[in-house]
N, C-alpha and C positions, 0 to 999 in steps of 0.2 A: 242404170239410167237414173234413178233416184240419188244415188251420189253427185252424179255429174250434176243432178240440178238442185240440191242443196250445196255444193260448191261452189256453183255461179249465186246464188241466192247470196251466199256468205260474203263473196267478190263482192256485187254490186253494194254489200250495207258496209263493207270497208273503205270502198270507195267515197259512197255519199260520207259517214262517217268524220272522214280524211279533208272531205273537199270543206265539211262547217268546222274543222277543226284549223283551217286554214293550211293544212298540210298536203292536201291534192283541192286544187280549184276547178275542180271539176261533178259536176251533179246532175242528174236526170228528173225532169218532173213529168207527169202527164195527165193528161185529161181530155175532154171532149173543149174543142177550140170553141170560143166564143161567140163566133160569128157563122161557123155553118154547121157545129153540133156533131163533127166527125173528130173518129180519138188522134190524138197525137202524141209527140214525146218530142218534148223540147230538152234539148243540150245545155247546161250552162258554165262556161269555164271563164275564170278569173273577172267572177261577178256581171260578166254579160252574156247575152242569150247567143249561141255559138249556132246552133242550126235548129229550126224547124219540122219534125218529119211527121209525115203522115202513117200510122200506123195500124193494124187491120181491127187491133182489139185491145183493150186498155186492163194492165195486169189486176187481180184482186184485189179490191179495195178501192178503186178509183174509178169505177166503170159509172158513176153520178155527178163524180166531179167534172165540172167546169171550170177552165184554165184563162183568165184575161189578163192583161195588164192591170197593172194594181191603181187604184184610183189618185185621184191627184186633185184634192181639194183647194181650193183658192180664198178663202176665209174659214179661218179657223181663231176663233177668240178667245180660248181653253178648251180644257178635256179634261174628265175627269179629278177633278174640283182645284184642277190650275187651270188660273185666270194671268191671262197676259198683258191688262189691263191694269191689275190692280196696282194702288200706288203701296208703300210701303215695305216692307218685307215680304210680299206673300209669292214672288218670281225669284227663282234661282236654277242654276244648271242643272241640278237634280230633278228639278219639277218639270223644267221642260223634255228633259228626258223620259220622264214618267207617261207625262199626256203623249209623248209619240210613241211609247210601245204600246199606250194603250190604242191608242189610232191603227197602228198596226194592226190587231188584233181586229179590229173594223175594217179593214181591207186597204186602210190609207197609205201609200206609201209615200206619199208626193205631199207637200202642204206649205202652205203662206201663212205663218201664224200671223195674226192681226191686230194690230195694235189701234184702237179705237181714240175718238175724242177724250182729250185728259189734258191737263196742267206740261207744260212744257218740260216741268222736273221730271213727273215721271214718264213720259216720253223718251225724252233723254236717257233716264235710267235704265229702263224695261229693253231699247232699245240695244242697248251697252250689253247686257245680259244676252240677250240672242245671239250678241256677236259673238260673245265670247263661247257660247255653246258651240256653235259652228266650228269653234278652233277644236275640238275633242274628235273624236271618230266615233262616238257610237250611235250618231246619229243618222249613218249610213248614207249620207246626201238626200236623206227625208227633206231636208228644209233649204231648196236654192235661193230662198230670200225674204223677204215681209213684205205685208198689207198693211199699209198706213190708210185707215179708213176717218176721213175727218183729220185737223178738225177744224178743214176748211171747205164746211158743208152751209145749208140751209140753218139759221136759228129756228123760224117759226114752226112752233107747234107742231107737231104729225111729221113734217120734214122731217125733221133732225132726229125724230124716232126717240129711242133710249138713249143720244145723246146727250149728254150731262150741259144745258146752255150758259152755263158758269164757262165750260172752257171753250163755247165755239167760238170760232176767228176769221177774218177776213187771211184772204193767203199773205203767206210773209216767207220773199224766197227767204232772205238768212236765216229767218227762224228752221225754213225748213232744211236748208245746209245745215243747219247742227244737225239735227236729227239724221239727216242724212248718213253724215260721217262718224255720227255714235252708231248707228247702224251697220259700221265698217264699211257703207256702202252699198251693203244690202238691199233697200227698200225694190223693190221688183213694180208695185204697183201701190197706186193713191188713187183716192178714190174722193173727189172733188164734186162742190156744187158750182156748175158753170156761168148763174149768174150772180154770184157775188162780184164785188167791187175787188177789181185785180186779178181776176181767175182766169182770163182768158190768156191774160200775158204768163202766166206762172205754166197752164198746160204747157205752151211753149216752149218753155224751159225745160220740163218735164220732158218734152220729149225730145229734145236736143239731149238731152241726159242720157236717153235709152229707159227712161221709165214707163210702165204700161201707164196709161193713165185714163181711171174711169169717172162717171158721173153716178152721182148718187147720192141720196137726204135732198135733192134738189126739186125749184121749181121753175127749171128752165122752159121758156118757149120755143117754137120752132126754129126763129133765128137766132139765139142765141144756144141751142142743143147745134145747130149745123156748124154754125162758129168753131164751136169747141170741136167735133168731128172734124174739119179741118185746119186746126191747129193742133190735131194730137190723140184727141179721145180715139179708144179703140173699142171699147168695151161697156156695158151699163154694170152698174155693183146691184144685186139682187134685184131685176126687176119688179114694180108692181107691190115693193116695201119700200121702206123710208119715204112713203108718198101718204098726204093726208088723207084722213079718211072718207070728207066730204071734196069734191073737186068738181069743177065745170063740165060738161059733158061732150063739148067742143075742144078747150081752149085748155089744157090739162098735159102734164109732162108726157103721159105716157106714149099717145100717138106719134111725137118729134122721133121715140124711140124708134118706135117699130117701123116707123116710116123710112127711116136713113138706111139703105142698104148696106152701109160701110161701118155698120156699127154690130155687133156681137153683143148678147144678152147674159148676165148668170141668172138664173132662178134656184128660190129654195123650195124645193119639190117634198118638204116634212111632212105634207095633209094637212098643214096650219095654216101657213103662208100665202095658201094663194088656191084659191078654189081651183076644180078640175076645168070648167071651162074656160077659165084665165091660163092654164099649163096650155090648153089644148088652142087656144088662140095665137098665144105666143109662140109654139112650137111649130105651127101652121105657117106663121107669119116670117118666121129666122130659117127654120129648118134644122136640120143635124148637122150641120156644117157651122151655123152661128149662135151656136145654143151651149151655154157649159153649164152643167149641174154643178151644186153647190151648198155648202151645208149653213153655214152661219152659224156654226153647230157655237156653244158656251161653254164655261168652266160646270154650269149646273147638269150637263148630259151625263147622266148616270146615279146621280141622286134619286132622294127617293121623293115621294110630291109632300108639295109643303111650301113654307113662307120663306124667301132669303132677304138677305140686304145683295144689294146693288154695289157697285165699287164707290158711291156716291152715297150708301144710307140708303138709296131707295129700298124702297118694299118689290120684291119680285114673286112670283107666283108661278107654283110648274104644280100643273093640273095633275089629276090622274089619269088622264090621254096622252099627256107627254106633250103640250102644251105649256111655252116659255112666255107668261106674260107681263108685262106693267101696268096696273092695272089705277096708279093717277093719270094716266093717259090716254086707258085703253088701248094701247100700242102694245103688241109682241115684243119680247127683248132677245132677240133673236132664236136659237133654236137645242131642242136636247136631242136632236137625232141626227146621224152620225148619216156620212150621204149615202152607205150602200140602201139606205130605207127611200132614198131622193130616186135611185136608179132602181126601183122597185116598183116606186110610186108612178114614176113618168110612164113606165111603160101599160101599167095599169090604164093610165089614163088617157093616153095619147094612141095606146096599142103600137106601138115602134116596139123593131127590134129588140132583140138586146142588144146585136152588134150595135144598134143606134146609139142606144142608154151608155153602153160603156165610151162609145165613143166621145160622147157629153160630158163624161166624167172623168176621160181620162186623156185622148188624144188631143183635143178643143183647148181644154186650159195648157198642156205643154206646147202647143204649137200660138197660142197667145203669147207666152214669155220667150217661144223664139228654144226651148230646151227639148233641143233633137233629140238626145240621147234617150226620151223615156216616152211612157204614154201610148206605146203599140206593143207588141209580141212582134219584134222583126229580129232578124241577125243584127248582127253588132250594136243593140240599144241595149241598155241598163236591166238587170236582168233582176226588175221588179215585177213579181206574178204575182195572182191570188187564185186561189181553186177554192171553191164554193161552189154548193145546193142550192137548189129553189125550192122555197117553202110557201106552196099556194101564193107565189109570186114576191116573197120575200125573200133575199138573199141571205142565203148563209152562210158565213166565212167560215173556211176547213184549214185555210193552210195561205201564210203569206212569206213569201219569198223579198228582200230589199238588197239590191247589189247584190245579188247571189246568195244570199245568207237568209235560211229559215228562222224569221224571227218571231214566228205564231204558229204553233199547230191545236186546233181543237181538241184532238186524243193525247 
């Protein structure tokens, strides 16, 4: 009996083995399902999830693990001290390669890197770059396309946030058809202020194109936020940021938001961003169906705290809390925590699920850009998983699977 079951033993580690060595595409993972805490054993052959099974008891070493779909971030600025932003030399195929294994290892498999306000050269530039990453395979279809955030946002003060007011602009379709087509086409979502001068006609455009197109650094009112929801806006970019610090207590962007039922919210859920009763309003108010978690994560996540420059010279600041700030503005510059700590937090805070939190963070944003293939644990989707621990309500990434391929394991 001992034979027989070091034999099978031996089988199955030839198989798995065989299936990352590209040589049988075929692999078994398991764990406790995400959404109701019973074990399972998922199938995976030729990189997508082939069956589902429920099983009575989950083999050694796996009886903690929890098994979800891998998350699917929608602004990503950098990672691990690649900036996607910066102008000059400091973006190349290698480095975007770098920040998505490290995001891997964060449970990301899905991501929009984002390309912020900046000079039309390096737009163009940075933009050209991504393309040509995309042309390679080892980025596993991690990146189905870019976030152009700006930089046809708000100027004033607190709006425009950490954006650089040397390059903000009024919309300019041709300007933004360059980019467009250095982008190979690419860009997925922009993220616009809706009343600047020209903005309502360019949404338009945008979404005759098939572009998601969000609002955001803005100070639109009510009729002019509805406008833009019905000429195209789908989505808000980070609620509850890029908004000034002092605002009217009536007459103020944020209620147009919440108010528009046909509109979808991201927030970044870091413990910085946005206090617990502001998650827990907004969450109330969208629900789990119009709510995407979000990281805004930076090139600065994973540094150690201390003083930076900016892609501009500014002065940046990341606390000892993990706290990304600017501090001539008092304004955040965006975020150094990666979102499995966002889907941690929300639930901390709002008490949802997790089947909720993951859904936020992973099913909401692929069903935004319209990409069926990923963002659930079903048959025939992409067969990106993560199995992770909770750790007094922090998630901890064990093992992440992208198109079939284990590309992180903790041991």
């Amino acid at each position: 009996m001992k034979k027989i079951k070091f034999i099978f033993k031996i089988t199955v580690l030839i198989v798995f083995l065989f299936s990352v060595n590209g040589i049988n595409a075929q692999q078994f993972v398991e764990g406790l399902h995400y959404a109701d805490g019973q074990p399972v054993q998922v199938k995976i052959r030729d990189g997508k999830i082939e069956t589902i099974n429920r099983i009575k008891e989950l083999s050694a070493g796996s009886e903690n693990l929890i098994i979800a779909p891998g998350f699917f971030d929608n602004q990503i600025n950098g990672f691990a001290g690649v900036s996607f932003s910066f102008g000059g030399s400091n973006l190349d195929v290698e480095g975007i390669e770098k920040a998505t294994s490290e995001l891997w290892k964060n449970g990301v498999t899905t991501y929009l890197p984002t390309l912020t306000t900046n000079s039309q050269e390096v737009l163009m530039k940075n933009f050209a770059i991504f393309a040509k990453a995309l042309e390679g395979d080892n980025l596993l279809g991690s990146i189905p396309g870019f976030h152009l955030e700006g930089p046809y946002i708000n100027p004033e003060d607190g709006y425009r946030g950490a954006h650089p007011k040397q390059f903000v602009r009024l919309p300019d379709w041709d300007e933004f058809m360059e980019l467009y087509k250095a982008s190979g086409e690419n860009i997925l979502q922009i993220t616009v202020a809706p009343e600047m001068e020209g903005a309502q006609d360019f949404i338009k455009k945008c979404n005759e194109l098939g572009i998601v197109v969000a609002v955001g650094h803005h100070n639109a009112n009510k009729e002019q936020l509805d406008l833009a929801v019905k000429n195209g806006v789908r989505t808000s970019t980070h609620l509850g940021n890029g908004c000034a610090n002092m605002i009217n207590r009536h007459r103020n962007p944020l209620w147009p938001q919440l108010a528009n039922e046909d509109l979808m919210i991201s927030i970044i859920c870091d413990g910085f961003h946005l206090l617990p009763e502001e998650i827990q309003v907004f969450y109330k108010v969208k629900g789990t169906d119009k709510t995407i978690i979000t990281s805004d994560v930076t090139h600065f996540a994973g540094l150690e705290p201390g003083e930076y420059k900016g892609k501009t010279g500014e002065i940046i600041e990341l606390t000892e809390e993990g706290m990304l700030r600017y501090p001539a503005q008092n304004v955040l510059y965006g975020s150094a925590s990666p979102i499995a700590k966002g889907v941690g937090h929300i639930m901390k805070v709002t008490g949802c699920l997790l089947a909720d939190a993951v859904k936020m963070a992973s099913a909401n944003p692929a069903k935004l850009y319209g990409l069926n293939d990923r963002g659930v644990l079903e048959s025939g989707k992409r067969a990106d998983i993560i199995l992770f621990t909770m750790d007094e309500g922090r998630i901890v990434i064990q093992k992440t699977i992208v198109a079939g391929k284990e590309v992180y394991s903790k041991e």
